[in-house]
Every structure is written in C-alpha cells, then in structure tokens.
LUMDREN-580241 format. One record per residue: residue number from 1; residue in three letters; z, y, x of N, C-alpha, C in turn. Coordinates in steps of 0.2 Angstrom, whole numbers. Each point is the difference from the previous one (the first is absolute). Layout:
N
marmi, drenlo, nzz, nyy, nxx, cazz, cayy, caxx, czz, cyy, cxx
NUM, Ala, Z, Y, X, Z, Y, X, Z, Y, X;
...
//
This chain:
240
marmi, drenlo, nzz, nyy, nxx, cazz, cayy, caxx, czz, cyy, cxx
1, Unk, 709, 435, 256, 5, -5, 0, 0, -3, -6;
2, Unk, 1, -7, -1, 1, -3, -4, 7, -1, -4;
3, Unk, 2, 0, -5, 3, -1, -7, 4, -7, 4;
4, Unk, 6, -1, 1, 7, -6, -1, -6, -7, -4;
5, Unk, -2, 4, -7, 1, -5, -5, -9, -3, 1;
6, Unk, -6, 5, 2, -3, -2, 5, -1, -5, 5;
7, Unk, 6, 0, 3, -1, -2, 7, 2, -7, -1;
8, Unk, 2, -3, -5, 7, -7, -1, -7, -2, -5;
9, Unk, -4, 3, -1, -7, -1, -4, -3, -3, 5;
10, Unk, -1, 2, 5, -6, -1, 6, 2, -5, 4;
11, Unk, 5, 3, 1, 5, -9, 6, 0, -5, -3;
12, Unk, 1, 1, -9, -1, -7, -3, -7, -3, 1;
13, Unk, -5, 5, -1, -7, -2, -1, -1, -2, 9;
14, Unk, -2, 2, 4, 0, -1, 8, 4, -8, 0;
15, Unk, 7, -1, -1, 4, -5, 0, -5, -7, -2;
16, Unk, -2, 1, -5, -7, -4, -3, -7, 0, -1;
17, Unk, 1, 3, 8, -7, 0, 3, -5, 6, -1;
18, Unk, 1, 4, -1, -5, 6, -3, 0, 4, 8;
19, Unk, -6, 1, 5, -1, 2, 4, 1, 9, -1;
20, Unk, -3, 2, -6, -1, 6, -2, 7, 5, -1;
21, Unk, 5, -7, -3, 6, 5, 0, 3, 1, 7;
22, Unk, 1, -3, 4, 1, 1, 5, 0, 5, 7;
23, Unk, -9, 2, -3, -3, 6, 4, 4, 5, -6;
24, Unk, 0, 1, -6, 3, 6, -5, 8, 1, 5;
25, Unk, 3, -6, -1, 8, 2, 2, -1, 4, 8;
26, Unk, -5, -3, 5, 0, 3, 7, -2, 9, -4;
27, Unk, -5, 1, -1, -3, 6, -2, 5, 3, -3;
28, Unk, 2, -1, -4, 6, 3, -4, 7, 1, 3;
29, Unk, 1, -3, 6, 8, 0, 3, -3, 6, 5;
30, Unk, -6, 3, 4, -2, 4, 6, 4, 4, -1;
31, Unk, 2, 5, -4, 3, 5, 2, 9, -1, 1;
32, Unk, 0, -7, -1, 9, -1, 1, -1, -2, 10;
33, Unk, -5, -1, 1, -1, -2, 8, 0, 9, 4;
34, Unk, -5, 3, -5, 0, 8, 3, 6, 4, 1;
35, Unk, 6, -2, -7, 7, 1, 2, 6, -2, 5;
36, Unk, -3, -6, 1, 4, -3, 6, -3, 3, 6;
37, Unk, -6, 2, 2, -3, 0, 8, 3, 8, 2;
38, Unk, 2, 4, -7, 4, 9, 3, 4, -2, 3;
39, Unk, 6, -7, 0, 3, 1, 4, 0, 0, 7;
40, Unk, -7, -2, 0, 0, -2, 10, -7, 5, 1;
41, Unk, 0, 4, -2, -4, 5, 2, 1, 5, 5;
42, Unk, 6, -1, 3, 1, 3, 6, 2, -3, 6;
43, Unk, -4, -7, 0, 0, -2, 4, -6, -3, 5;
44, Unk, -5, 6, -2, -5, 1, 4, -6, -5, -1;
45, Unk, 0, -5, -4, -4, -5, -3, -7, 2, -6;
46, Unk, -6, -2, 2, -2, 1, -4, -2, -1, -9;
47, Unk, 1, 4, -3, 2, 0, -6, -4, -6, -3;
48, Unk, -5, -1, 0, -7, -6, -1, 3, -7, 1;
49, Unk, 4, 0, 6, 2, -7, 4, 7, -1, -5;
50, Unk, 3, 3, 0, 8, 0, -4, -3, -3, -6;
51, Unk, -6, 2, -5, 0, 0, -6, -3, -7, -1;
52, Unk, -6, -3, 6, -3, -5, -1, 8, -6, 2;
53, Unk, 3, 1, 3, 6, -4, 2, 4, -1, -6;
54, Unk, 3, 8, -5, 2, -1, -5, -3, -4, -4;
55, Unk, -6, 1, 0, -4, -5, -6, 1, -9, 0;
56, Unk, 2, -1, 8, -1, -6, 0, 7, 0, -3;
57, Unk, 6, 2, 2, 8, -3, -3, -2, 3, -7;
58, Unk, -4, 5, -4, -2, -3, -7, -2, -5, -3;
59, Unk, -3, -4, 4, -6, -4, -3, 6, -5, 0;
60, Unk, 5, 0, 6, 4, -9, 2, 6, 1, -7;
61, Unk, 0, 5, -2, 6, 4, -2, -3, -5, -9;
62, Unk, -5, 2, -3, -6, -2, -4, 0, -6, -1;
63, Unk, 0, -4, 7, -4, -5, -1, 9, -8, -1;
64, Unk, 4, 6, 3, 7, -3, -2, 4, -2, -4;
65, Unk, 0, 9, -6, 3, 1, -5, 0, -5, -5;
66, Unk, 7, 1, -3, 3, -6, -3, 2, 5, -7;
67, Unk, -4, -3, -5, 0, 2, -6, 6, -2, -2;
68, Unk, 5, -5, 0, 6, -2, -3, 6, 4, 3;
69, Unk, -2, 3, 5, 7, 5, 0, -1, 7, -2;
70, Unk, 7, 1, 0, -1, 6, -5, 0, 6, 5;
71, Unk, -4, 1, 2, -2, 6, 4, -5, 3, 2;
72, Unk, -3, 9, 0, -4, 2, -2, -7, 0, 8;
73, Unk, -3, -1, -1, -6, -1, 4, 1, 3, 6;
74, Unk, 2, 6, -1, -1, 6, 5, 8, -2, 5;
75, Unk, 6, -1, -4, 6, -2, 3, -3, -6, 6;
76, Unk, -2, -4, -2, -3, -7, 5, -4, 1, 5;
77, Unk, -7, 5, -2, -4, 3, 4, 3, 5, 6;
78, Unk, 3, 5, -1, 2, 5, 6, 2, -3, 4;
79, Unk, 4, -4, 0, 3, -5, 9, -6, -2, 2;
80, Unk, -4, -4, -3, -4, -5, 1, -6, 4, 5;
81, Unk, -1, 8, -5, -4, 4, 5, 1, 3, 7;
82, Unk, 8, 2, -1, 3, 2, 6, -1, -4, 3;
83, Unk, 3, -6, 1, 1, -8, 4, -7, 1, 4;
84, Unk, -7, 0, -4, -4, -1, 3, -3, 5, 6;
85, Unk, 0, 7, -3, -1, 5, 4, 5, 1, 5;
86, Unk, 8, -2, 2, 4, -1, 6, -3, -5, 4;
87, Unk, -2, -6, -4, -1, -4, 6, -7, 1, 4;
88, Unk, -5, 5, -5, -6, 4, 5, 2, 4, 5;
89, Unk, 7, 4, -1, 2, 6, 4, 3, -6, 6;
90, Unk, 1, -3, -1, 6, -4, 4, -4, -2, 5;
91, Unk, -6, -5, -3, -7, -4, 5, -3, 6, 4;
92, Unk, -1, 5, -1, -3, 6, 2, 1, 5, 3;
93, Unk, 9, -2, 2, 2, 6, 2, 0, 1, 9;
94, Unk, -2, 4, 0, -2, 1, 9, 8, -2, 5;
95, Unk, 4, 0, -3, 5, -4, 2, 1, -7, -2;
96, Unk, -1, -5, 7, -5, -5, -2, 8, -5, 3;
97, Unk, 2, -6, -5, 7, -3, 1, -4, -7, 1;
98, Unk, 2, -3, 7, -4, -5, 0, 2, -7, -7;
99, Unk, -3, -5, 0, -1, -6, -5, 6, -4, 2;
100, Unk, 4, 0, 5, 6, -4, 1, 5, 4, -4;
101, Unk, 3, 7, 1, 4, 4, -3, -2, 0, -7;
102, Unk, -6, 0, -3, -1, 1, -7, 2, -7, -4;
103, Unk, -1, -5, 5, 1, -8, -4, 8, 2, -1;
104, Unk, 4, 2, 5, 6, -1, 0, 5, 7, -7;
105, Unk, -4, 4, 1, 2, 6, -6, -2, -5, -4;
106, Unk, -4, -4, -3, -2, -1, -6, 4, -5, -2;
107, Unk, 2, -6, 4, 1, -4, 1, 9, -1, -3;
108, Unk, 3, 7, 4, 5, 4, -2, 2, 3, -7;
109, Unk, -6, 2, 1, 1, 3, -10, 2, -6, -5;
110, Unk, -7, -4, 2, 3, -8, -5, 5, -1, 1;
111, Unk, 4, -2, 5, 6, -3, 0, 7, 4, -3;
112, Unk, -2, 5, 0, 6, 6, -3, -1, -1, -6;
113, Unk, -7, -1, -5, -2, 0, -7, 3, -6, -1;
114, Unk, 0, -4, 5, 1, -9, -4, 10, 1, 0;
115, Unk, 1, 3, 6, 9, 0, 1, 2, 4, -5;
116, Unk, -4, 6, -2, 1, 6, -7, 4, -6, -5;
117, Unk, -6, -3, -3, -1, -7, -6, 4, -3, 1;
118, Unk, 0, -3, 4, 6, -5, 3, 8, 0, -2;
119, Unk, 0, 5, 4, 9, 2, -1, 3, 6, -4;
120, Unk, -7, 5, 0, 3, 7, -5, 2, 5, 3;
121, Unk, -3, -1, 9, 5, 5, 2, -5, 3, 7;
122, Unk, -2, 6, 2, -3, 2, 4, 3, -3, 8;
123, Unk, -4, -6, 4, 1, -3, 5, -2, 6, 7;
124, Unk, 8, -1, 4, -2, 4, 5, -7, -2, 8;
125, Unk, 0, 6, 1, -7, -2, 6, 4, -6, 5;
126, Unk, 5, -1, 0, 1, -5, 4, 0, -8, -5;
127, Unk, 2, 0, -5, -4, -6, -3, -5, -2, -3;
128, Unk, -6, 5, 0, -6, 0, 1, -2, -3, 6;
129, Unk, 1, 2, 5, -1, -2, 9, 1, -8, 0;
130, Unk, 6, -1, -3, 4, -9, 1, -6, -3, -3;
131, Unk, 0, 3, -6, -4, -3, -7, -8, -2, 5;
132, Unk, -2, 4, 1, -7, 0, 2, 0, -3, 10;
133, Unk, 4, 0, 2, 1, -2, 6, -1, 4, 6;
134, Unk, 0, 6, -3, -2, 5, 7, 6, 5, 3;
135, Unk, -2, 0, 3, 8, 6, 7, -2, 6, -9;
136, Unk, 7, 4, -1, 0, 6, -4, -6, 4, 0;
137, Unk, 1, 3, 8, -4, 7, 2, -7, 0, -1;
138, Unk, -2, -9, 1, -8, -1, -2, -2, 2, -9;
139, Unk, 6, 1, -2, 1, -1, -8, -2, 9, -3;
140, Unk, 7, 3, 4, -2, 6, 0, -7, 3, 2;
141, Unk, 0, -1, 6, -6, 0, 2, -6, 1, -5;
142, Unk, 1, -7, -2, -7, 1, -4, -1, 1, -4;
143, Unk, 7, 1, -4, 2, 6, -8, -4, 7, 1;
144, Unk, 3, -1, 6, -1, 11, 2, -6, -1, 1;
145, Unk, -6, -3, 2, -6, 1, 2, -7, 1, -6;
146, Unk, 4, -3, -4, -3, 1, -6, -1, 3, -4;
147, Unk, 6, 6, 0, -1, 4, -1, -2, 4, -3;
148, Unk, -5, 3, -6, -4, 3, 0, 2, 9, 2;
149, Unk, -3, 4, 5, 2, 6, 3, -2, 4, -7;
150, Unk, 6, 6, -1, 0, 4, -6, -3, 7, 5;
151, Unk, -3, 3, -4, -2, 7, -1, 6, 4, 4;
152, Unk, 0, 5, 3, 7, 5, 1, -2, 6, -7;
153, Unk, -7, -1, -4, -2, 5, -5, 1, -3, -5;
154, Unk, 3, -7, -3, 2, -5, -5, 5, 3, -5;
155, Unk, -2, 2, -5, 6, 2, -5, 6, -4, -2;
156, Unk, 6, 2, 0, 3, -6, -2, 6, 3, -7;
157, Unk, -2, 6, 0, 5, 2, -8, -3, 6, 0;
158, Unk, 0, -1, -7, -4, 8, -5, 3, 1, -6;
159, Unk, 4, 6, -2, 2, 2, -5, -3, 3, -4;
160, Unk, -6, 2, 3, -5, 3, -5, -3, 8, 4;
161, Unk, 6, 0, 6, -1, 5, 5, -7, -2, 6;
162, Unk, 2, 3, 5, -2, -2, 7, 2, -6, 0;
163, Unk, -4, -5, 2, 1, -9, 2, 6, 2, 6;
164, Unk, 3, -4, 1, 5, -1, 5, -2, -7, 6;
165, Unk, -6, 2, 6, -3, -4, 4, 5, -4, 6;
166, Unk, -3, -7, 2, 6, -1, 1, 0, 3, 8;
167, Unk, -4, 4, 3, 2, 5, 8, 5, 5, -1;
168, Unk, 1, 2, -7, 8, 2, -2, 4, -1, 1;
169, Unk, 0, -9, 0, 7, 0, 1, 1, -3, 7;
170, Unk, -5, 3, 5, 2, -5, 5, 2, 6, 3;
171, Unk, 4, -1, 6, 5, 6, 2, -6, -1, 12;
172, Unk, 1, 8, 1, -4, -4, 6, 6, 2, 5;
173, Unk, 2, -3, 4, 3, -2, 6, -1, 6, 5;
174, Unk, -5, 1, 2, -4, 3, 4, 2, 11, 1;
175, Unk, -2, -2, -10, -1, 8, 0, 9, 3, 0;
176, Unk, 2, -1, 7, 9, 2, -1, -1, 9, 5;
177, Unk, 5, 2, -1, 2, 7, 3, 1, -2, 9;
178, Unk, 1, -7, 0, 1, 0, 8, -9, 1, 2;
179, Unk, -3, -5, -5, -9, -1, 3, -2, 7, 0;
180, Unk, 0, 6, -4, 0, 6, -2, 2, 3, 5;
181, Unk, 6, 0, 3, 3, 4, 5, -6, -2, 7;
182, Unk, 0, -5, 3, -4, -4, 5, -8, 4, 0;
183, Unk, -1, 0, -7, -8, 2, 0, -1, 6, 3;
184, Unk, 5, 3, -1, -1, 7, 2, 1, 2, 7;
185, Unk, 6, -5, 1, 0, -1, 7, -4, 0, 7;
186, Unk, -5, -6, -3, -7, -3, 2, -5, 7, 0;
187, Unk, -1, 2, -6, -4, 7, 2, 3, 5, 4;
188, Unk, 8, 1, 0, 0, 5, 5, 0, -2, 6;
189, Unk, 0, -5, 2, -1, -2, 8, -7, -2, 1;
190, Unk, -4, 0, -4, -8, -3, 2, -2, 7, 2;
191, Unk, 6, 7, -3, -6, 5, 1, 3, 0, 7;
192, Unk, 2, -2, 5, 3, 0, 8, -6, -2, 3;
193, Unk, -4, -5, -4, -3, -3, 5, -7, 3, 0;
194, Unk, -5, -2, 8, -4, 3, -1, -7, -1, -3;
195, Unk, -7, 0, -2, -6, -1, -4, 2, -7, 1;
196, Unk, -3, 0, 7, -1, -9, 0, 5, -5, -1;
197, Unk, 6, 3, -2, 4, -5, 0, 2, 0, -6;
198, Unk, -3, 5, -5, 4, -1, -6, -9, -3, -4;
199, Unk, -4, 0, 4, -6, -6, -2, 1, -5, -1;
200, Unk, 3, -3, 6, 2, -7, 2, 2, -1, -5;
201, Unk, 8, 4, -1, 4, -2, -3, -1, -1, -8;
202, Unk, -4, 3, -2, -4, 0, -8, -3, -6, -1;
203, Unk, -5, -2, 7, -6, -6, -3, 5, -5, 1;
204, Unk, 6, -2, 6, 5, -4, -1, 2, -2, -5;
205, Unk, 6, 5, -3, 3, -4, -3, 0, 5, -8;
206, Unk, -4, 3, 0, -1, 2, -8, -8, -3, -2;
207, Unk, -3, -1, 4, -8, -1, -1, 2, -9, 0;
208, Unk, 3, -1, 5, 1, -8, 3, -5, -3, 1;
209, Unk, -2, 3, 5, -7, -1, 7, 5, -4, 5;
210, Unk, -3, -5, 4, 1, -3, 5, -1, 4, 7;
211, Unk, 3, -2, 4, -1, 4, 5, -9, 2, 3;
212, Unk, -2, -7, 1, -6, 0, 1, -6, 3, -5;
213, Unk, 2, 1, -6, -2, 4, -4, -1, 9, 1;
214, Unk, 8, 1, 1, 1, 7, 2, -5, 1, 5;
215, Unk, 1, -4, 6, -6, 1, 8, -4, 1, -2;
216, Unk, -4, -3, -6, -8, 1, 0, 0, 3, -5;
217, Unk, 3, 4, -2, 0, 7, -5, 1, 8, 4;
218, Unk, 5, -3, 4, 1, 8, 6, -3, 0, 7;
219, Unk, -5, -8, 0, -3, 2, 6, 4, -3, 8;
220, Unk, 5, -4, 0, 5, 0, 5, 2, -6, -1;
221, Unk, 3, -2, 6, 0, -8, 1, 9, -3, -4;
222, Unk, 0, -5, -1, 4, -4, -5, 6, 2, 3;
223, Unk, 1, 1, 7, 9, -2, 6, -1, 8, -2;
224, Unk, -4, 6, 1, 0, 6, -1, 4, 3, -7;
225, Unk, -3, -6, -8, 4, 3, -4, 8, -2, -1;
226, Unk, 1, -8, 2, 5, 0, 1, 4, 3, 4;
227, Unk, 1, 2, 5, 0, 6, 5, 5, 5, -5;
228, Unk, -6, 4, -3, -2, 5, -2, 7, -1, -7;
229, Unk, -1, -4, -5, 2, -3, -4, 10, -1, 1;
230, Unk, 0, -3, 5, 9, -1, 3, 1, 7, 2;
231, Unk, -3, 4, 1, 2, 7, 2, 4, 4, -5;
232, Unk, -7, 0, -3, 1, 1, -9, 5, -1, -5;
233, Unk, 1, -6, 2, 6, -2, -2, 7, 2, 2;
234, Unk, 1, -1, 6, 6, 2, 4, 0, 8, -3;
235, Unk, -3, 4, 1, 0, 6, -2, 2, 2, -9;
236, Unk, -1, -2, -3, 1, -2, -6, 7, -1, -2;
237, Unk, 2, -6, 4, 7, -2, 2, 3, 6, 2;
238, Unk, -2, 2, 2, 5, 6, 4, -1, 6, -2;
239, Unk, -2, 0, -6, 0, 6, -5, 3, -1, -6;
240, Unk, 0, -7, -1, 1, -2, -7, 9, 0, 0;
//
C-alpha cells in the first residue's frame, strides 16, 4: 500500500503524463479492491471476476481523482469500486429485468436526484411518475425490479459477538402451532391408508409427480391413479 504523501506524488506525476506512475498507483491501490470484494463473497461469484471488475472501478476511480479536493484516495475510491462491481452483479444476475423496466428505474433514479437538487426535499413516487410521464406502478415496478437480491446468510450487525444474519429477523408465517398440529394429523391418517394408496399419495403431493408420472412409475393407467388418488383423498378427509 502506498503512503497519502506518495500517492498526491504519483497523481501529480501521472497528471503530467508519466505512464509509469500510473501503473505504481493501480499496483499500489490492489489490496484496497481485495478489501472491497469480502463484502460480496457470499454471493456465489467468482472471486477472480469480482477482483478483475474491481480493478476496473479502480482504474476509473484513478483515472478521475481530483487532487484539489481535500479527500483521501481511498475515501473517493470505495464507491467507485462498489458502483462497479454492483453493476457486474446486477448485468449478471440470473434474475434477468427486461431493458424497458431498467430504462425506466434508471430514468427514475435521475429524476428523484434532479428533484432531491431542485427543491431540497425527497419527491414522492407519484411525482416521480407525473415527472417522467408514466402511470405510478410502472414506477414502482421498476424500482423493485432492480433490486439487487440480499443473501438470507447477509450479516447486518456485529457487536463483536455472533453476526446478527438478516434470516433472523425474518419471522416464518408457516411454521405456526395450527401447521404443526395438521402435520400430525396427516401422518395419523395416512397410516389408514393402504401401500398403494399412501404411494400415490407421497409421489403426488410430497414428491409432486403428475399423474401421468405416478402411472408410469407403478405401472397402471393414468384414470387408474386418479381413481386411486380421490379415494385417497376422501379417506384422508374422513380421518382428518
């Protein structure tokens, strides 16, 4: 890592053409990109691709820097790095948001930036919409879709203990004492039924086989497991 008093050396020099300081300040700054990419380590990305990406929002971060303000390299750089690596995770993400909704999220954001300036006061989603000329929902729409998806394994506060992930705080709907009581239920009534029917019953609706699947797994014609299936069912009913 390079020295502050280094580095306002080498920009100066770079600034006036010097190729070689250039290449010193990228070499010199690698391990502030190494710092940055732990953050997104958990989300399944090749660590190589994060770092060649980082490099570039180093390089633009470099090639930007404004020696007359009074701020320290590394302060200017971090954004510059993240900025670059979201918009890799973003272009890349297997959750793919077509190019009308991203014109109109981006498009959005500007308008909110300009009205922020403008007036000094956070503009709501409906005058965003007027602004830009589109129905609300298209607005929201296309805010949410952009979303970047967090980790449910995402730390979001450490006291210096166990990290506090944010699948902590989300609460599940599902796992209640009525779903609990039912499950048990279901198992005492499946024991009613008999081989075949608690077959059926498993590739149905816990495997989630189609009918036509089940047939050509036990051998028997398609109207046979439905058949077979509603019987099952009714019986089930009348246990449960």
């Amino acid at each position: 890592m390079l020295k502050n008093e280094e580095m306002r050396k080498l920009f100066k020099a770079m600034q006036a053409g010097e190729t070689q300081a250039r290449e010193t300040l990228i070499q010199g700054n690698l391990r502030l990109v190494l710092s940055v990419i732990q953050r997104f380590n958990n989300r399944g990305e090749y660590v190589d691709d994060l770092f060649q990406v980082g490099c570039i929002g180093l390089i633009k971060s470099i090639d930007n820097f404004d020696l007359s303000q009074n701020v320290r390299f590394s302060t200017y750089a971090v954004p510059m790095i993240i900025g670059e690596i979201r918009r890799y995770l973003r272009d890349n993400n297997a959750i793919r948001v077509s190019r009308s909704l991203r014109d109109i999220a981006y498009k959005a954001l500007q308008a909110r930036e300009q009205m922020v300036s403008d007036n000094s006061a956070e503009p709501t989603v409906m005058q965003i919409a007027e602004h830009l000329d589109v129905p609300r929902e298209e607005v929201v729409f296309a805010l949410d879709a952009i979303q970047e998806p967090v980790s449910l394994f995402e730390p979001i506060y450490n006291d210096g203990g166990d990290p506090i992930l944010v699948m902590d705080q989300i609460s599940d709907d599902k796992n209640t004492d009525q779903q609990w009581l039912e499950g048990i239920a279901i198992k005492e009534a499946m024991k009613k039924l008999n081989d075949r029917e608690k077959h059926i019953v498993n590739l149905r609706f816990f495997a989630g086989k189609t009918q036509m699947e089940v047939a050509e797994e036990i051998g028997i014609s398609q109207a046979q497991v439905s058949r077979l299936e509603k019987a099952a069912l009714k019986q089930l009913k009348k246990h449960m």
